[in-house]
N, C-alpha and C positions, 0 to 999 in steps of 0.2 A: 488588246493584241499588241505586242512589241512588234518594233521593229530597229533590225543592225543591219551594218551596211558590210559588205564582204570584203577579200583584199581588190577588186576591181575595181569596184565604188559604186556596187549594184547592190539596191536595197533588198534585204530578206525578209520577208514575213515571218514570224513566228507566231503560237498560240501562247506561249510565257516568255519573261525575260529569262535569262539566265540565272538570277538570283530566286526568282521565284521556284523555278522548276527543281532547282537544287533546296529551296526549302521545303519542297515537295518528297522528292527522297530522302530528305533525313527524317522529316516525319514518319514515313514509313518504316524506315532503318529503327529509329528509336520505337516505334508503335512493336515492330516482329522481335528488337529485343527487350521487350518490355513480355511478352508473351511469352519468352522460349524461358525468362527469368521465374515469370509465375507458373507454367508446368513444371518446371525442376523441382521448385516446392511443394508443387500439391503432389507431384511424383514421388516425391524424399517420404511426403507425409500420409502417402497411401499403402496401404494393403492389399496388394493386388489380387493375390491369391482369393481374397473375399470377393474382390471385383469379379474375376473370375468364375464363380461358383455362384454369383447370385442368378443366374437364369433359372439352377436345379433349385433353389429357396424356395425364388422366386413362383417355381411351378408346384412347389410344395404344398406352399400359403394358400396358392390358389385349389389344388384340388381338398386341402382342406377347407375350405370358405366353401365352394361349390357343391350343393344346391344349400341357397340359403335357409335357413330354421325361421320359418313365416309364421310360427305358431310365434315366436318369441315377438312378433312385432305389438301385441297389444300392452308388451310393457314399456313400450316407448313413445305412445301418445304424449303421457303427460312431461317425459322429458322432452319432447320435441316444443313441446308448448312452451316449457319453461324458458329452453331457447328463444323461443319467439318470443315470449313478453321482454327478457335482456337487452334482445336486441332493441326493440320499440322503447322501451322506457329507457334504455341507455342513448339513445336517439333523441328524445324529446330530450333529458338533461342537457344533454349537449347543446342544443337550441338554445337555450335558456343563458347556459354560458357564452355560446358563440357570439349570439349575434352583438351584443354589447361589446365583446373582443373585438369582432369585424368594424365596427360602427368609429371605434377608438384607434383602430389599423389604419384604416382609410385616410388617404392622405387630404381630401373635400371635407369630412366629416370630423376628423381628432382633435382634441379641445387644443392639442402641444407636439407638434410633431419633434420637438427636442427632449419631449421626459415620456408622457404617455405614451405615443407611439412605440418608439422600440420596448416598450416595456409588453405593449400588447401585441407585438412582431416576437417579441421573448417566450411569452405566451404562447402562441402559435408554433413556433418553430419546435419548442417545449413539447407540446403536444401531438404530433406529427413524427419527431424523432424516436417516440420510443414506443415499440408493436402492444397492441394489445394484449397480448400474450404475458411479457415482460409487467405491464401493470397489473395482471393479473395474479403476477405473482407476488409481486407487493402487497398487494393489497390483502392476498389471503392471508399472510403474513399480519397482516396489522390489525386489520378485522374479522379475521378468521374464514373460512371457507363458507361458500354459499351461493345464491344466485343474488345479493346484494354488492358483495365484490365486483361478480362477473357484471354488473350493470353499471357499476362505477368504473368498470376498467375499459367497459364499449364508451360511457362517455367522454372518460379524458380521451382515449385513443380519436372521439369524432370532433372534438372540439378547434383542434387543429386546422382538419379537415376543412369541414364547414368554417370556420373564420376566413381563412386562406381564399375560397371560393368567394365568398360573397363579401368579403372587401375588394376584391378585385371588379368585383360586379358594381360595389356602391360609387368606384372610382372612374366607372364608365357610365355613369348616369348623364343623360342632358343636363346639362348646365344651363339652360335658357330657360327651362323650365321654371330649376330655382328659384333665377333674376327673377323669372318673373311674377313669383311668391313674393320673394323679399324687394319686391318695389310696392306692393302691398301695403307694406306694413307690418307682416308678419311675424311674432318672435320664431325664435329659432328652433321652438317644438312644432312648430306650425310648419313651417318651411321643411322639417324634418318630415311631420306626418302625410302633407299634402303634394310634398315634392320631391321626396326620397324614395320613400317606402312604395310610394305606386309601381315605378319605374323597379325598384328591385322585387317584387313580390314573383313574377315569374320566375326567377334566377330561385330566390330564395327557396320557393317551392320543389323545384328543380333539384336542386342539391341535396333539400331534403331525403324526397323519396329514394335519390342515388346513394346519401348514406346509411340509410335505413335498409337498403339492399344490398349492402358490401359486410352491415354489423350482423344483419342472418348468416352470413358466413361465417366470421371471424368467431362471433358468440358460439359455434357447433365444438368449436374445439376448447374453449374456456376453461370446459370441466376436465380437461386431462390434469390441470393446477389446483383444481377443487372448487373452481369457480363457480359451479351450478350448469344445469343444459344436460342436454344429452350428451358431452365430452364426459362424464360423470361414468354413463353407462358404457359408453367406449373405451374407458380405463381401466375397466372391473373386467370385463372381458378380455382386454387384452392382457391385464394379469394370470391370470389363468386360459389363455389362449383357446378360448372360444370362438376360431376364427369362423365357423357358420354364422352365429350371432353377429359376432364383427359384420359381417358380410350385411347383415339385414339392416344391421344398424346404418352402415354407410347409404345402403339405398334410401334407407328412410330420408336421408340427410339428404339427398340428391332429388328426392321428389320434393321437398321443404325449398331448395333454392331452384330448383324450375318453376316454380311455385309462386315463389316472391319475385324472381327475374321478369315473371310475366306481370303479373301486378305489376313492380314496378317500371316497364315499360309501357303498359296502357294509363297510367296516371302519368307520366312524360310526354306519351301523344295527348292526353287530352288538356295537358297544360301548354304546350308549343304549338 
């Protein structure tokens, strides 16, 4: 709380100085013309008139899609499967590369925090910056279209992820624990297995089951790229605008992540 003194020479209370509260409005001043600069452009760079007209599309789509083609849903089991196995084995890969990533991140555990580390902060960052979607499309590109693409492109996109999590976890471990490994005697795989790893296995677990229930998602749409999943049957459809089918499809997709949402909240309660 400031306080100035008036021209009498009676003290004022204020809630800020003067410099501050003025650096309170230019904030704002700068924050509202910062706003009014990027509607001009998304103004300049819209088409209104489409804005406009989307509600009548919009009711178009729908009374097309509405009531769904339910007959059509027994050719979507095994796409929906194929989705789920992407997701799960694009999941477990990641595991495989993360945890070593994270292991090497971690500022208690990395052999060099001047060469290895940011190299596996590189990593990290690498894999986090760019959507699954995006590698997905590389990838079909380089190895062709398939549900081995779309499993390579759920792993680099989780790699990130789960590194980022569980070095942050490795880095909040008791340290007394360590000591009190390596007053033991212990080498340093010892000290790693018996005084690392216990204290991160709930974390790790944790993270797990949370990316394994975010790649159910991401994997549904893979196949609009050619990725593999039922984005495959979603694309065929929407080529030829089949929006009944559409329609069945997406519920199918919607009962798949209520599905795994719930799973993966009962393996979270019964890990915490």
């Amino acid at each position: 709380m400031a306080v100035t003194t008036n021209n009498y020479g009676t003290k004022v209370w204020a809630r800020r100085t003067s410099a501050k509260q003025n650096a309170i409005w230019l904030g704002w001043f700068s924050g509202t013309a910062l706003f009014v600069y990027c509607w001009q452009q998304i103004n300049v760079a819209t088409t209104w008139a489409f804005v406009w007209d989307a509600p009548r599309i919009a009711g178009d789509l729908v009374s097309r899609a509405v009531p769904p083609r339910w007959s059509y849903i027994n050719e979507l089991w095994l796409p929906i499967w194929d989705t789920l196995n992407i997701a799960t084995l694009g999941t477990l890969l990641a595991l495989f590369m993360a945890v070593p990533v994270a292991f090497l991140a971690a500022n208690n555990t990395t052999p060099s925090k001047l060469l290895i580390r940011p190299i596996a902060l590189l990593i990290i960052v690498s894999s986090r910056s760019i959507n699954s979607l995006i590698w997905a499309l590389l990838l079909v590109a380089i190895i062709g279209p398939g549900m081995f693409a779309g499993t390579i492109a759920i792993a680099l996109r989780s790699i990130g992820f789960v590194a980022k999590l569980l070095y942050e976890a490795i880095e909040e471990i008791d340290e007394n624990q360590v000591e009190a490994i390596t007053a033991t005697g212990a080498s340093r795989l010892q000290v790693l297995v018996y005084g690392i790893v216990p204290q991160i296995m709930p974390a790790f677990a944790g993270i797990t089951v949370f990316r394994w229930d975010i790649n159910i998602r991401e994997s549904t749409v893979l196949g609009l790229v050619g990725a593999g999943g039922i984005g495959l049957q979603m694309q065929a459809n929407l080529n030829v605008l089949a929006w009944n089918q559409v329609s069945t499809i997406l519920f199918v997709i919607l009962i798949a992540v209520i599905i795994s949402e719930w799973v993966s909240a009962k393996v979270r309660g019964a890990i915490i």
